[in-house]
matplotlib code that plots the C-alpha trace (Angstrom):
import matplotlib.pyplot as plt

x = [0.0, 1.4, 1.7, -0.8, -3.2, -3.1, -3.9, -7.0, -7.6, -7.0, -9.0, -12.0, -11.4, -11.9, -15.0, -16.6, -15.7, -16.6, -19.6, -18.6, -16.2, -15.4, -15.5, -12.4, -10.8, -10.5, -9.3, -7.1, -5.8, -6.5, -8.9, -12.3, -11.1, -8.4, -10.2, -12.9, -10.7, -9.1, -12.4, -12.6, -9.5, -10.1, -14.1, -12.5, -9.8, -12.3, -15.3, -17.9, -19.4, -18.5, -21.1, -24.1, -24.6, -27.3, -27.5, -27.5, -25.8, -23.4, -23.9, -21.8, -22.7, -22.9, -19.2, -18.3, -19.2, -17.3, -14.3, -14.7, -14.2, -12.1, -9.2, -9.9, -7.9, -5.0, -5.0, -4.7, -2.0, 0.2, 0.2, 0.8, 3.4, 5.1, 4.8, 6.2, 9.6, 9.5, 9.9, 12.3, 14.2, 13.9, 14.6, 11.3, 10.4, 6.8, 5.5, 2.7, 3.0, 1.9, 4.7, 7.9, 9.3, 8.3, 11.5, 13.8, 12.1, 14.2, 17.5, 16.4, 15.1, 19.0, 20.3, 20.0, 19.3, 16.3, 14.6, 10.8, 9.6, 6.0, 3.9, 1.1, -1.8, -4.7, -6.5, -6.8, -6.8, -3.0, -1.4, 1.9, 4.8, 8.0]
y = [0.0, 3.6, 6.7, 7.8, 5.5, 4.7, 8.3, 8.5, 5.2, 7.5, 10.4, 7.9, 6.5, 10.2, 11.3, 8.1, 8.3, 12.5, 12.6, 14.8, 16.5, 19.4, 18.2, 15.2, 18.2, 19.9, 17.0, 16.2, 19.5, 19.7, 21.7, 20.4, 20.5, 18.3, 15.6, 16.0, 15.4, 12.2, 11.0, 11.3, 9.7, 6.5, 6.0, 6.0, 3.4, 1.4, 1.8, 2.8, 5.5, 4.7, 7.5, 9.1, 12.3, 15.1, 18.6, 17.8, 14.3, 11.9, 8.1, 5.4, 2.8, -0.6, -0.3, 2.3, 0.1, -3.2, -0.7, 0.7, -2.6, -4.3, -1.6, -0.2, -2.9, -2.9, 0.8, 0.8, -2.3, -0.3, 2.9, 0.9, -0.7, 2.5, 4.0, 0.6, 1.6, 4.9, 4.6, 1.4, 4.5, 7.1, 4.8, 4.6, 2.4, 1.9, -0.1, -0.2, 0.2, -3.0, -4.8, -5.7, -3.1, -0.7, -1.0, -0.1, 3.0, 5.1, 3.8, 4.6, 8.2, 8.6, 7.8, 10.9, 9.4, 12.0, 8.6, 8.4, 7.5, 6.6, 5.4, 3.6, 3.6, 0.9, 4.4, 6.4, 9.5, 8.1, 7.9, 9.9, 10.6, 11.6]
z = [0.0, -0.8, 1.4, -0.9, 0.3, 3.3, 4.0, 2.4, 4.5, 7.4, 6.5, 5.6, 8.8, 10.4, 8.3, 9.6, 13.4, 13.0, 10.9, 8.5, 6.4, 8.1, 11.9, 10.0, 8.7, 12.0, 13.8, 11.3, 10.9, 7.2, 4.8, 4.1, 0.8, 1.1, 3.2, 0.2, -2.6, -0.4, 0.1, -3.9, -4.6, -2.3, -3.9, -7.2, -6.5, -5.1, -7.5, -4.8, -2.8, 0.6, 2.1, 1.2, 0.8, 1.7, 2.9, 6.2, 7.0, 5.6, 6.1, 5.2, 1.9, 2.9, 1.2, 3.4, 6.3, 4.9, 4.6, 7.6, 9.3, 7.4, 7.9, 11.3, 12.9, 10.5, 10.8, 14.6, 14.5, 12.2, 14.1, 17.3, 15.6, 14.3, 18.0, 19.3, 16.7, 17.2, 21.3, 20.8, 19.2, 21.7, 24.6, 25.7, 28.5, 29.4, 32.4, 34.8, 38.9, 39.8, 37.6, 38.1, 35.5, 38.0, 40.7, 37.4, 37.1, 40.1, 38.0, 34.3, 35.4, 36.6, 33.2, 31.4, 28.3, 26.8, 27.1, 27.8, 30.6, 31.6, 34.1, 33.7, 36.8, 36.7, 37.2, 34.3, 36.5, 37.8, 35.0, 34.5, 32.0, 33.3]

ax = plt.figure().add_subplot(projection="3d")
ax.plot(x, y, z, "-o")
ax.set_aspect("equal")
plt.show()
C-alpha cells in the first residue's frame, strides 16, 4: 500500500468516526477540501461510494461500512506498531506500577538518556509521563 493511500484510509477513517467532512478536517488538521478530494480519490480506486450524501448528514454505503471494518484494525496495528519503533528508538520504557518493570524506574530516570519515561496507573486518572 502507498503513502498515498493509506492516507485517504486514514481520512476515511476520520470522516466516519466525525460525521462529516469538516469536523475530519478539523481534527485532522486539514482543509475540508483536502479531506474531500481524499475521500474522492479513495471512492475511485475502489469503484464505490462509501457514504451518502445530503445537505444535512453523511452516512456510510454498505461499502463504506465493509471498509470501515475491514481496515480499522489494521489501521490501529500499524500505528501501534510504528509508536512501538519509534519509542524502541527514543529509549522509551513503558511499564505499569503493579509490575515488576516498576523498581527499574528510580535507575532509568537517573540515566540521562532523553529517554521516555512513563507510568502507567490501573487508574486512568494516575497515569503519568516523566
Amino acid at each position: 500500500m502507498n503513502n498515498a493511500l493509506y492516507n485517504q484510509i486514514r481520512i476515511f477513517q476520520s470522516i466516519a468516526r466525525e460525521g462529516n467532512i469538516s469536523a475530519a478536517a478539523r481534527k485532522l488538521e486539514i482543509t475540508p477540501p483536502s479531506v474531500s478530494n481524499a475521500l474522492r480519490l479513495l471512492e475511485e480506486h475502489i469503484g464505490h461510494p462509501l457514504f451518502v450524501r445530503t445537505t444535512r448528514r453523511i452516512e456510510l454505503t454498505e461499502t463504506g461500512q465493509q471498509l470501515l471494518e475491514q481496515t480499522a484494525a489494521a489501521v490501529e496495528t500499524l500505528e501501534k506498531s510504528l509508536e512501538i519503533i519509534r519509542d524502541q528508538n527514543q529509549g522509551a520504557l513503558r511499564g505499569s506500577e503493579n509490575n515488576p518493570l516498576a523498581l527499574c524506574l528510580p535507575a532509568y530516570s537517573q540515566t540521562g538518556d532523553g529517554g521516555i519515561l512513563s507510568a502507567i496507573s490501573g487508574d486512568p486518572a494516575g497515569n503519568i509521563g516523566l
